[in-house]
Structures are given as structure tokens and as C-alpha cells.
C-alpha positions as CSV (number, residue, x, y, z in Angstrom):
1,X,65.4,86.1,79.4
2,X,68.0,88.7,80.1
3,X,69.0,86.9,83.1
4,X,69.8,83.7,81.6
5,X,71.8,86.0,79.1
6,X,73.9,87.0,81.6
7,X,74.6,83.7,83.2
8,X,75.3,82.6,79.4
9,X,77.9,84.9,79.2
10,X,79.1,84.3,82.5
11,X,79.4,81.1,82.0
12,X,81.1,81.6,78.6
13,X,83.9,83.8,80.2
14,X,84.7,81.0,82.5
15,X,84.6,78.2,79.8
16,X,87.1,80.7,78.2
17,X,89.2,80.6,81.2
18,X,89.6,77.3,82.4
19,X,88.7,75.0,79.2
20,X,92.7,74.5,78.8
21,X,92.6,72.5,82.2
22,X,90.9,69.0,83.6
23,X,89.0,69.6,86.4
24,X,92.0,68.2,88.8
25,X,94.4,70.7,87.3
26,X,91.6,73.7,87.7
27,X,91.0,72.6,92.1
28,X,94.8,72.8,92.3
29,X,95.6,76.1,90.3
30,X,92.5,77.7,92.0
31,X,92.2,75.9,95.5
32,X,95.0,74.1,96.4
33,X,98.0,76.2,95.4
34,X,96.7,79.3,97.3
35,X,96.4,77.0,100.2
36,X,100.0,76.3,100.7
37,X,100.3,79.6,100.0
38,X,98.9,80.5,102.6
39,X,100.4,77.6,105.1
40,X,103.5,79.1,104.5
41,X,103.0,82.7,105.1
42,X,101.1,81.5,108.7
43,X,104.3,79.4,109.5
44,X,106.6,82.5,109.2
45,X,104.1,84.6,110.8
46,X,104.3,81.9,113.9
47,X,108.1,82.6,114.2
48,X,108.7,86.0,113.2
49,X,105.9,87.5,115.9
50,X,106.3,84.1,118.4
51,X,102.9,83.3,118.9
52,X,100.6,80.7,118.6
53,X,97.3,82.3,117.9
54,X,97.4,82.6,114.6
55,X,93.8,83.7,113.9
56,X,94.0,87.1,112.3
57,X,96.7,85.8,109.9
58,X,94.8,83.0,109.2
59,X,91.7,85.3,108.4
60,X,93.9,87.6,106.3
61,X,95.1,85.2,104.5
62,X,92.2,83.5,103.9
63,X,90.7,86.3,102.5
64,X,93.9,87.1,99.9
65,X,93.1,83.6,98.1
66,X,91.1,85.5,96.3
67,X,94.1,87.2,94.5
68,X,94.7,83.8,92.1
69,X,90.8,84.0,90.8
70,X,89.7,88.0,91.4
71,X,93.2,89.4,89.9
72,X,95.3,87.2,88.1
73,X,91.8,85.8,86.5
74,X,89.6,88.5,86.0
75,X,92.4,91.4,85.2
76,X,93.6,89.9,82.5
77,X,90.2,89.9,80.9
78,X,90.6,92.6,78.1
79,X,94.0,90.9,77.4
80,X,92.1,87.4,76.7
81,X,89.4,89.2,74.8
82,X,92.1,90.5,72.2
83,X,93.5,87.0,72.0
84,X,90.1,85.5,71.3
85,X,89.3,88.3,68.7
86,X,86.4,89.5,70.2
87,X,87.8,93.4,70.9
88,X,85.9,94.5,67.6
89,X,82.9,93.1,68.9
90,X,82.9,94.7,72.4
91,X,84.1,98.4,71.4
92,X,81.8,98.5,68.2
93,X,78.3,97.2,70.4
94,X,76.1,99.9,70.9
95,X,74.5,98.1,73.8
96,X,76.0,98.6,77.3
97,X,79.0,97.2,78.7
98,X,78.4,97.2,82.5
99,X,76.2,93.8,82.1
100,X,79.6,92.6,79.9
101,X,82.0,93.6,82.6
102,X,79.4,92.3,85.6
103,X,79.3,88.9,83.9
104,X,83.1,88.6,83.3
105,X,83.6,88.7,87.4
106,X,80.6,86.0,88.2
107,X,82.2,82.9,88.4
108,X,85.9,84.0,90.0
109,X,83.4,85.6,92.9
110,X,82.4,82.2,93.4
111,X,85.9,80.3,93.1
112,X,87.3,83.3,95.3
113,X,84.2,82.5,98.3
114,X,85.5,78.5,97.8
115,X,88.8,79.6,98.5
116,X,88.5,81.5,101.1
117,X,86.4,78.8,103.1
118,X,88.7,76.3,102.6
119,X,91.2,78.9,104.2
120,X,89.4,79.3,107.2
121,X,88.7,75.7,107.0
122,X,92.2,74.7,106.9
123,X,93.3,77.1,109.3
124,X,90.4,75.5,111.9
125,X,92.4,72.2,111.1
126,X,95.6,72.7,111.0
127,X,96.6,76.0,113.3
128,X,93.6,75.4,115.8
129,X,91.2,78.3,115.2
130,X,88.2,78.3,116.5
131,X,84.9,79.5,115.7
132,X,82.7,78.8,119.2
133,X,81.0,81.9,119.9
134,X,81.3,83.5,116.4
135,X,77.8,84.3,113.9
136,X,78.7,81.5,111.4
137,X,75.8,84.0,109.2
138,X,77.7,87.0,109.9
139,X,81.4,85.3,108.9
140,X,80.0,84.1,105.5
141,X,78.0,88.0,104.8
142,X,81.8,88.8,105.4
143,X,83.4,86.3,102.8
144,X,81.0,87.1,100.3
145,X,81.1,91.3,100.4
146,X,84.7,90.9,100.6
147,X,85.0,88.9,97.5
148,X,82.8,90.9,95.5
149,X,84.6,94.0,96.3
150,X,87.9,92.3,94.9
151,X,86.8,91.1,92.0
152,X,85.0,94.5,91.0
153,X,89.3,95.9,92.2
154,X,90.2,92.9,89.7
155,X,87.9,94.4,86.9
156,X,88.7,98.1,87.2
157,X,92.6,96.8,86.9
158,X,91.5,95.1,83.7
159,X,90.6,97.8,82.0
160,X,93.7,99.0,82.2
161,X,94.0,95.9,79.6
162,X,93.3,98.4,77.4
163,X,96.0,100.6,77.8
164,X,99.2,99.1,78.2
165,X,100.7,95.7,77.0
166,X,102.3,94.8,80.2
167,X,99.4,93.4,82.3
168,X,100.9,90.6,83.9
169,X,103.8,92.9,85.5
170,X,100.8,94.9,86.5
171,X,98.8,92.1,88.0
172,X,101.8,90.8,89.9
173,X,102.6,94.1,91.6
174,X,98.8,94.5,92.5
175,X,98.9,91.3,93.9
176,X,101.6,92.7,96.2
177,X,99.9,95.7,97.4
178,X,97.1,93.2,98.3
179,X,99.7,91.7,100.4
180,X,101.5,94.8,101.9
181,X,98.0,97.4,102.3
182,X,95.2,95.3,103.7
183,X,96.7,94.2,106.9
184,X,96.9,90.3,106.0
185,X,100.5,89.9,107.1
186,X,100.9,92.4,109.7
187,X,99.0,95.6,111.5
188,X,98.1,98.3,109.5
189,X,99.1,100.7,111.9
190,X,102.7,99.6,111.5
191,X,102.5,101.2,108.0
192,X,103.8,105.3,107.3
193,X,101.2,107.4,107.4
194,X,100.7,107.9,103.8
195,X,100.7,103.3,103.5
196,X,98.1,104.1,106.5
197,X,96.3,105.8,103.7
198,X,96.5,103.5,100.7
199,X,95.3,100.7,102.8
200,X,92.0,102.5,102.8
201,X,91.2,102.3,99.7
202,X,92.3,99.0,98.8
203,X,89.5,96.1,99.2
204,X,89.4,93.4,101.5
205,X,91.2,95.9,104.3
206,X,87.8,96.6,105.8
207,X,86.5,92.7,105.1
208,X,89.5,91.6,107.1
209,X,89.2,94.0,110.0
210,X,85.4,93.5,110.2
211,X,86.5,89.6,110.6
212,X,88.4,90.2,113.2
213,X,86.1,92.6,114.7
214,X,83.2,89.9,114.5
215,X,85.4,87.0,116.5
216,X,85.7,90.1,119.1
217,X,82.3,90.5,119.5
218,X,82.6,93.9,118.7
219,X,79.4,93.9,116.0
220,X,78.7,97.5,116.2
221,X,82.3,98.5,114.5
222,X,81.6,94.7,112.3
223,X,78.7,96.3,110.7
224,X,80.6,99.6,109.7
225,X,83.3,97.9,108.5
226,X,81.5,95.3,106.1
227,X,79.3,98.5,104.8
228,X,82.3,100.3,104.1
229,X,83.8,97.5,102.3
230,X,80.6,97.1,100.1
231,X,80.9,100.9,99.3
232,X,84.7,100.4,98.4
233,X,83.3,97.5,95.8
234,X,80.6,99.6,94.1
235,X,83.0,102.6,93.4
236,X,86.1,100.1,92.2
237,X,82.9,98.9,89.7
238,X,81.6,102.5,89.0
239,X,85.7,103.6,87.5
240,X,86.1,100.4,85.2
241,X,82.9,101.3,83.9
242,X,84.0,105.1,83.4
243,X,87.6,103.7,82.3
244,X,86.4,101.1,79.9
245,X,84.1,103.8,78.5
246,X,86.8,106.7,78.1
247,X,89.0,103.4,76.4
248,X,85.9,103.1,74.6
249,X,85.1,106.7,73.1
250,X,89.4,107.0,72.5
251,X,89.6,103.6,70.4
252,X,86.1,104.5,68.4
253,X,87.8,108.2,67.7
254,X,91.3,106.6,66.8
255,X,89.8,104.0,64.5
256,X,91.9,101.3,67.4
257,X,91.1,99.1,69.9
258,X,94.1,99.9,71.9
259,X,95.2,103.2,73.9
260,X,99.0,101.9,73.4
């Protein structure tokens, strides 16, 4: 019974978030979009480094087509649930909110694993990678710890919903630092030391070097790296719930539902 609960109010969220949109206009914003997206950042990478094997930028940026479903959907989360009315509902509950905030991130995880296969597809098609030799098993563990871990990032930078008003400016320079700190478009090493640093704690750095690991048969630092990503997930989860309960505890002291 509590389970279908939770898929309930999974699938609620998502109703909430793609009603406005035929089912055409939802595969293009979520799917298709990202795809060129990430067509055009291969082609510059083909000319700016002069090479023709593409395959780590391909992997990278496979795995940042998450970005349009795990942080542009799910961080503006608190932001929606104001719109829709339902604030006074959610701070005044005296039940918990982790199975709320677990259920909010359900179905982008899934949209963000679609994505991210099509990526990989599309980058088999169209710039010749191949995948002979590689644990097909072990690619899709990858895909699906990876996404996880950036939709619980996309949830702990909802809660900052809760305390400013400008969460699209947020969300937009996130999606940046996804860009610029997990190693999608370039090395991280080429990064100050201090960049060197950041990119450690971002998600999907270790996802995408444990792909890249795995097509070079190197499992042994594969199976340290996907761990470590899993770990990064679980602690992004861990501070929205401790943020969303601080934002919690302030708007039921302040008689608000805002900290702004």
C-alpha cells in the first residue's frame, strides 16, 4: 500500500510537469533537444582537439542529457509547488518529507536513463563509436547510478526553492558547472587545482570517468568509480533532506513558507 503511494505521488509530480505538453512536444523538449545539443558540442570538440575518436565526448555528453530532466525539471520543484498552492500542505504535514522529495525525482530518473541511451545510441550512429568488447551490463549499472546521483544534485538544488526567488538563474548556472566540472567537454586535469577540486564533488564526474574506464577495460578503477558516484548521490540526498528540514523548522517558527 505504501508503495503504490509513492508511485501515486510520483506519478502526480510528473502529470504536474508535463500535462501542458502532447506527447510529441514532451520526446522533443526532453529527448530530442538535448540530442542536438549534444551533436553540436561533439562537432566542435572534433575540430577544436582534431580528432576523430570522439568517444569520451560522446560519453560525457551523453551523460549531461540529464541536465534538461534532473535540473531544470526537478530543481524547480519547490518553485511549482508554490504555484500549485500546495506549500501549506507540505511544511504543515507532520509526516516525513524524504518519501515526498524521493517521489518528486522518480520519473526525471527515468527520462534522464532514456536520454542518455539515445546519446550513446546516437553517438554509435552518427560519430562511429563502438561498443565490441564493452559489458553492455556494466554500461547500463553506469547510466543508471549516474542518473540517480543527478537527480538527488537536482533535488538538493531545489530546496534552495525555498530560499530565494531567482531559481531559474540558479538552475542555469548549475547547468554550467555540469558542463565546466565533470569532464564532459574536456580533461579534468586541465582544470586549476582548486576546479580540480569542485569536480569531485559534483555528480556524474565519477559516472563519466568510470565509462571511460569500463571501454578501457580497466574494471578494477570502473568499480571504484561507480561506488563513489553512488556515495556522492546518497549524501546530495541526505542535505536536501537536512535543507528542506532547516526551511522547514524556519518557515513553521516565522509563520512563512518562504526564507526570502
Amino acid at each position: 500500500m505504501m508503495i503504490k503511494r509513492f508511485l501515486d505521488q510520483a506519478y502526480l509530480y510528473h502529470k504536474g510537469r508535463s500535462v501542458a505538453f502532447e506527447a510529441e512536444e514532451f520526446v522533443l523538449m526532453e529527448i530530442t533537444y538535448p540530442l542536438i545539443t549534444m551533436i553540436l558540442y561533439c562537432l566542435v570538440a572534433t575540430f577544436s582537439f582534431k580528432t576523430t575518436d570522439l568517444t569520451c565526448w560522446v560519453i560525457g555528453n551523453a551523460f549531461l542529457l540529464c541536465t534538461n530532466a534532473c535540473i531544470f525539471g526537478v530543481g524547480i520543484m519547490f518553485v511549482k509547488e508554490r504555484q500549485y498552492g500546495r506549500m501549506r500542505s507540505i511544511i504543515a504535514a507532520p509526516c516525513s518529507k524524504l518519501s515526498l522529495i524521493l517521489a518528486s525525482g522518480v520519473f526525471p530518473t527515468l527520462f534522464a536513463v532514456c536520454a542518455s541511451v539515445c546519446g550513446l545510441v546516437v553517438g554509435c550512429l552518427v560519430f562511429g563509436v563502438t561498443f565490441s568488447g564493452v559489458n553492455l551490463l556494466l554500461v547500463a549499472l553506469t547510466i543508471i547510478v549516474a542518473m540517480i546521483s543527478a537527480t538527488f544534485f537536482g533535488l538538493f538544488i531545489s530546496a534552495f526553492g525555498l530560499m530565494n526567488d531567482s531559481m531559474h538563474l540558479v538552475l542555469n548556472v548549475v547547468s554550467y558547472l555540469l558542463m565546466i566540472f565533470t569532464g564532459a567537454e574536456f580533461p579534468i586535469k586541465q582544470l586549476p587545482v582548486a576546479g580540480q577540486v569542485m569536480a569531485q564533488i559534483m555528480p556524474l564526474t565519477k559516472a563519466i570517468l568510470a565509462m571511460n574506464r569500463l571501454f578501457e577495460g580497466n574494471i578494477k578503477d570502473f568499480i571504484v568509480l561507480i561506488i563513489a558516484e553512488f556515495v556522492t548521490g546518497i549524501v546530495y540526498l541526505l542535505l536536501t533532506f537536512v535543507v528542506f528540514r532547516v526551511a522547514e523548522r524556519v518557515a513553521q517558527r516565522n509563520g512563512k513558507f518562504d526564507m526570502f
